[in-house]
Every structure is written in C-alpha cells, then in structure tokens.
N, C-alpha and C positions, 0 to 999 in steps of 0.2 A: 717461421717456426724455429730457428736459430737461438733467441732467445726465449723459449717458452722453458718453461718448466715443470715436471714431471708430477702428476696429480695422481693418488690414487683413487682407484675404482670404487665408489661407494654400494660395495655388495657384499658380499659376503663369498668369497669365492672357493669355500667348500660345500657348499647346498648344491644339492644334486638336484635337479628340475627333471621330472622326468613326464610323461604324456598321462601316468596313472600313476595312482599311490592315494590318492582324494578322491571324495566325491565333487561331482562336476558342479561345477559354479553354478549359480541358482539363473542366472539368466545373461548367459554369455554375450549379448547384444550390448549390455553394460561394459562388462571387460573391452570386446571390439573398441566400445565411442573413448575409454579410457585409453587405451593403449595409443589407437588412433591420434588422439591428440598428445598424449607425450612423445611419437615421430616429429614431432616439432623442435623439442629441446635439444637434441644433439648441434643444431644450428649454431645455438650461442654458448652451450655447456658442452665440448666435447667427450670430457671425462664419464657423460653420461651414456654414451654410445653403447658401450658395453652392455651396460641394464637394460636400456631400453631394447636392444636385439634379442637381449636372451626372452622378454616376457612378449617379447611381436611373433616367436617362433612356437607359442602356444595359443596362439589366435581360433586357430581351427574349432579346437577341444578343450578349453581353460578348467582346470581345477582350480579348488578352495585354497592350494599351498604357492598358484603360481601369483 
C-alpha cells in the first residue's frame, strides 16, 4: 500500500440516506440479489467500499432514493 495512490469515492458525499423519505422499493428481494452481489467488488475495486456499505446498511427496508 506504500505505493498506492489516493482515489476518490465515487458518490456523492452530501446525499443524506436516511431509512424513510421514499416510498419502499416495489420488491426489496431485487435490491437484496443487487446489493448481494456488489459485496463482491470491493475485492478488486477498493475505492468502492465506501458505496457499497452505505447501500448494504439499507437492506432491511430499501426505498426508491437508496
């Protein structure tokens, strides 16, 4: 990690995510298999880590904004 170099976060990191503010995603089962498989990319994209935690931390109850 010596030599890496600093990558920014591709998000947008004034959007407030919050658990309500939307109505609920029409079939959260889809969100789950989506999210589910982008826990894979942090692997070989770390700069993705970020994104992908914040939308894994609305698994439960997914709105339409997350």
């Amino acid at each position: 990690m010596f030599g890496s170099k600093p990558q920014p976060t591709p998000m947008i990191s004034t959007t407030r995510l919050t658990r309500d503010g939307s109505i609920a995603f029409e079939d959260p089962h889809i969100y789950c298999f989506i999210v589910g498989g982008l826990q894979y990319i942090p692997i070989t994209r770390p700069e993705l880590s970020c994104v992908v935690n914040r939308v894994c931390q609305f698994m439960n109850s997914p709105q339409n904004h997350h």
